[in-house]
C-alpha positions as CSV (number, residue, x, y, z in Angstrom):
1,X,-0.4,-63.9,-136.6
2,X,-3.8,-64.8,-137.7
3,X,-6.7,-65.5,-135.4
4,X,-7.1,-68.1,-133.7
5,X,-9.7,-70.4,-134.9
6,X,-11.2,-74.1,-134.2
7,X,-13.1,-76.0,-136.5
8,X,-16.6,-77.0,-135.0
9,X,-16.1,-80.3,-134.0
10,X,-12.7,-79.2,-132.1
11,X,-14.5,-76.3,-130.5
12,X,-17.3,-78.7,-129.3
13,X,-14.8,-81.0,-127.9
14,X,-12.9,-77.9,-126.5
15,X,-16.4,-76.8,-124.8
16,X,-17.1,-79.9,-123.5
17,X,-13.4,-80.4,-121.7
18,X,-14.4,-77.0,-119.7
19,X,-17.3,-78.1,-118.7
20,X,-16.1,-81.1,-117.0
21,X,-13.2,-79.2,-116.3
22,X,-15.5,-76.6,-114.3
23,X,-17.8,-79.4,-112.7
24,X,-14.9,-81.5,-111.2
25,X,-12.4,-79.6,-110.4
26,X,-14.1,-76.3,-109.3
27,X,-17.7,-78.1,-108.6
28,X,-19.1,-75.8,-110.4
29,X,-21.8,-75.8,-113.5
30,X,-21.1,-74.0,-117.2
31,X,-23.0,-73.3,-119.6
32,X,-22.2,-74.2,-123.4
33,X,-22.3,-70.1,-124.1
34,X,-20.0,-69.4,-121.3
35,X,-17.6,-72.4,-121.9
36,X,-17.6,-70.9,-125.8
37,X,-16.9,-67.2,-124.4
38,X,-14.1,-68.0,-121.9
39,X,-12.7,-70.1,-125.0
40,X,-13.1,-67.4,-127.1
41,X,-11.4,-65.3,-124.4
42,X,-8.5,-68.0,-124.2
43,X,-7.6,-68.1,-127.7
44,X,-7.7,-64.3,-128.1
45,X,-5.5,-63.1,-124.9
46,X,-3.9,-66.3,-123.9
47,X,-3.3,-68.2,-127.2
48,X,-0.6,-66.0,-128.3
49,X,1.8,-66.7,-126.0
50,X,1.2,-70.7,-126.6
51,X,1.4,-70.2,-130.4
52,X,4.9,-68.6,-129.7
53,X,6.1,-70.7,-127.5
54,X,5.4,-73.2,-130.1
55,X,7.5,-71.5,-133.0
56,X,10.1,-70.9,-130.5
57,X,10.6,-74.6,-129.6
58,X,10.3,-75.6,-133.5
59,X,13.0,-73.2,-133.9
60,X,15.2,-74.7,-131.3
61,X,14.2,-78.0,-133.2
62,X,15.4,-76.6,-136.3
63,X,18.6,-75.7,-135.5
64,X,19.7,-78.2,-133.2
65,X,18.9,-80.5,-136.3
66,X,20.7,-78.3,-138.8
67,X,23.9,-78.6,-136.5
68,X,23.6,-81.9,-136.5
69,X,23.7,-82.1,-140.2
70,X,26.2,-80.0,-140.6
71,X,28.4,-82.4,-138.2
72,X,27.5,-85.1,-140.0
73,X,28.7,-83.4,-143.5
74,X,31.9,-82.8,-141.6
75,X,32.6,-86.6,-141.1
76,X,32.0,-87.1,-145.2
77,X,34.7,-84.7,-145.2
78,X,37.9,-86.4,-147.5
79,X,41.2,-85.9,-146.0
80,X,43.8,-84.1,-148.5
81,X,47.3,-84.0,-148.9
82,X,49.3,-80.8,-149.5
């Protein structure tokens, strides 16, 4: 897996959502530097585990969709006479 990376305008939105996150839920004040390093910290150590459990459910996706097809190219199936 590649690292994890945000584009500048995400990351400034990102920053912005902990700060308010920190100052009404925790009443607490953050800095734009430590916002950016706890995201940093986030994406490194934490993000992983998002990122696969967002393959993993694709993957369910996938194949619950693939069975579907394949039950609906049963029912084209023509009936034959021996």
């Amino acid at each position: 897996m590649s690292e994890i990376t945000f584009s500048s305008e995400e990351k400034s939105e990102i920053i912005q959502k902990v700060q308010k996150y920190f100052n009404q839920e925790l009443d607490q004040e953050i800095g734009s530097f430590d916002a950016e390093f706890l995201i940093d910290f986030f994406a490194k150590e934490v993000g992983p585990y998002f990122y696969n459990r967002g393959l993993y459910d694709a993957q369910q996706l996938v194949t619950e969709r693939v069975e579907e097809i394949g039950y609906l190219i049963q029912e084209l199936e023509k009936t034959t006479k021996l």
